[in-house]
N, C-alpha and C positions, 0 to 999 in steps of 0.2 A: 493921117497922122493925128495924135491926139494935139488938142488945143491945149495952151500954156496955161496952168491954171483951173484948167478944167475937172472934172467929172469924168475917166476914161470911157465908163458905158455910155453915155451920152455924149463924148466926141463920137464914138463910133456911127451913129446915126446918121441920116440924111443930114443934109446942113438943115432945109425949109423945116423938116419938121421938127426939128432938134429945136429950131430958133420958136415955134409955136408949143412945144412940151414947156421948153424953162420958161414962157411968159406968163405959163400959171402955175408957177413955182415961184418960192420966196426965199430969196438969202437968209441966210441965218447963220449966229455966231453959238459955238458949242463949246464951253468951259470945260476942264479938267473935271470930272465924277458926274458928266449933264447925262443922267439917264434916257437912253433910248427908246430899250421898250424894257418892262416887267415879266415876269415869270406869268406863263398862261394866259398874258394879256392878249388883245388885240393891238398892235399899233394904231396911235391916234394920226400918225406921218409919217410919211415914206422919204427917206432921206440919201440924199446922191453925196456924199462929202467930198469937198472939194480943196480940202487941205484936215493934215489932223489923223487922228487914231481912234478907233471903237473897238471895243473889247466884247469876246463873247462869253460868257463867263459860267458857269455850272457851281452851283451849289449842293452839299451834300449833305444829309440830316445832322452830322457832328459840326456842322459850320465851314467844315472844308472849302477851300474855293482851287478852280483851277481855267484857266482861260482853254477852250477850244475852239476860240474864231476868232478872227480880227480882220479888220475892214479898214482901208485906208479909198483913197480918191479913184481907186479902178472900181466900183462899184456900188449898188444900190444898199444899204445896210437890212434892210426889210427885205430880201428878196424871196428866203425860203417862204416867209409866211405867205406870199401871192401863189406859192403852188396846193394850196388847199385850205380843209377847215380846222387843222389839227393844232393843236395848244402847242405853243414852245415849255421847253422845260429850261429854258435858259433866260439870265437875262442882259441887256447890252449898255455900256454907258461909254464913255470917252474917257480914254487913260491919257492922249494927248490931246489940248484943249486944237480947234481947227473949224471949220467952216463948212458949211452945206446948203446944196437947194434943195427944199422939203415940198410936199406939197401933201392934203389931205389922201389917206393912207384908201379911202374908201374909190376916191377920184382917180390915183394910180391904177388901183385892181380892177377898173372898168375898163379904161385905157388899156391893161396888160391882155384884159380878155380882147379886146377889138382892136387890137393892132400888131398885126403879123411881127412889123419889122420890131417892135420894142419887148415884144413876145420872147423874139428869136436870141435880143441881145441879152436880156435877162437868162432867160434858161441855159444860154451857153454859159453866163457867169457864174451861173446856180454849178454849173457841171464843174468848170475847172475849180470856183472853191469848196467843190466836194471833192474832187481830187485830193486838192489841198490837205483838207483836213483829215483826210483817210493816212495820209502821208505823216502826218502830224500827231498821230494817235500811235503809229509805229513808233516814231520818236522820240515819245514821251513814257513809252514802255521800253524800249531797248537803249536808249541813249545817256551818256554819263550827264550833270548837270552844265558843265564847263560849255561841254561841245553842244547841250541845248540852248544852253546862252548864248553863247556866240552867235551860236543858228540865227536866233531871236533876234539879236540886237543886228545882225544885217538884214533881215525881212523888214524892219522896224525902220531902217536907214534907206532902204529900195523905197518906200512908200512916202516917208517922209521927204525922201531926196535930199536929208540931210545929215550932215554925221554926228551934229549935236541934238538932243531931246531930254527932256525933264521926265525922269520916271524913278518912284520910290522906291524902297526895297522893299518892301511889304508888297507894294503889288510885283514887283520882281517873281515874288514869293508864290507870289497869287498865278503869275504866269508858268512858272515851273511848274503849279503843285510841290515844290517842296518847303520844306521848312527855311525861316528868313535865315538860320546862322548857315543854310549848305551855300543861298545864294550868296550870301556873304563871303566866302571862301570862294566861289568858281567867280565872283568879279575879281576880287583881290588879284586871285590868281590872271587872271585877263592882263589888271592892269601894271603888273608886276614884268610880264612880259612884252610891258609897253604897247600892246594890242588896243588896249581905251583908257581913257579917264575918267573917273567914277569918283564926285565931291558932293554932299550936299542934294542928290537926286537929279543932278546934271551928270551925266552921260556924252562922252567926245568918244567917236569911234577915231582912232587916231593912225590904223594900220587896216585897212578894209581887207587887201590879201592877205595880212596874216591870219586879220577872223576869219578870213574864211578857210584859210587850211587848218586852222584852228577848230572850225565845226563841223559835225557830220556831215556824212553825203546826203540827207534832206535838206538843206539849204539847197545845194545846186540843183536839185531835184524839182522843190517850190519854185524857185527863179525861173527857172525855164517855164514850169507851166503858168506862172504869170506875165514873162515876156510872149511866150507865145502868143496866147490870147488873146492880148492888147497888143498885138500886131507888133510892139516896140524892138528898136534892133539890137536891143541888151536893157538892162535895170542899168539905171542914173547912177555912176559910181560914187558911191560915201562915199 
């Protein structure tokens, strides 16, 4: 069972050597916009978050922006980059400010190569959120803005474990791909039918079953292959 607090990929671990990985790793506090990594960079640190939200983000030659990844406390934020030499084309920062153990990115990828069991828990993480995101790229091509929002904002309340979070409309905007007056119209519309409370960049999910018959069937779809994974016996109800 994951520990309280924790890092889901790193409960999963042996306990001994779980307690010998975090002792050389370093707590660390991650504000709202604290950039992860950069476009084609290398990461400087490999970061386990352990409360909070990271965002994976795509940019487009006219400035366009649209989120295709997000990473909350089940996972390593760096993980795709441990499977080879190849540049990301994206780049990652925290839309909610949270907490992580990090440790030097170069010292991970040693580790990743000489250790079956941390090998085994990363590349299974790598696979479910490629799932994920395979799921997600449907979604984001077939599905109305309303029912991706909702989608959104209960992945967002599973991760967080909470039903309140700070997030603007711009990046709202940023997370649909669409324009800020559509997102403006499918919260409205949300919170009209008393589903959340949207003031000020503060967000109250206030009816969790109705978002969720309120969003596509990719939500229940993402839910499950994240409770799976993390062995959990359901997502933490917002």
């Amino acid at each position: 069972m994951p520990i309280q607090g924790s890092n889901l990929l790193l409960a999963g671990l042996r306990p001994a050597y779980r307690k010998s990985l975090i002792a050389r790793m370093k707590p660390v506090t991650l504000p709202v916009r604290e950039l992860i990594y950069e476009v084609d960079e290398t990461p400087k640190y490999a970061h386990f978050l352990t409360s909070g939200l990271a965002s994976v983000v795509s940019t487009m030659s006219d400035g366009s922006t649209a989120e295709v990844g997000i990473w909350g406390k089940e996972g390593l934020v760096e993980s795709f980059q441990l499977l080879g030499n190849s540049s990301t084309p994206n780049r990652c920062f925290m839309q909610v400010a949270g907490t992580a153990l990090r440790m030097p990115f170069n010292e991970l990828q040693a580790e990743f190569l000489d250790r079956e069991e941390l090998r085994a828990c990363i590349l299974q993480g790598v696979q479910s959120h490629g799932f994920i995101l395979g799921q997600l790229a449907a979604c984001n091509r077939l599905h109305e803005a309303e029912q991706r929002l909702a989608r959104w904002l209960l992945m967002v309340g599973d991760r967080m474990e909470s039903p309140t979070f700070f997030i603007t409309q711009e990046f709202l905007a940023t997370m649909l791909g669409s324009r800020r007056t559509t997102v403006t119209l499918a919260a409205s519309q949300l919170q009209r039918k008393g589903l959340i409370k949207y003031s000020r960049g503060r967000i109250q999910i206030l009816n969790a079953s109705g978002l969720e018959n309120k969003a596509c069937e990719c939500y229940r779809i993402v839910r499950d292959l994240y409770v799976n994974y993390y062995g959990l016996k359901e997502a933490k109800a917002v």
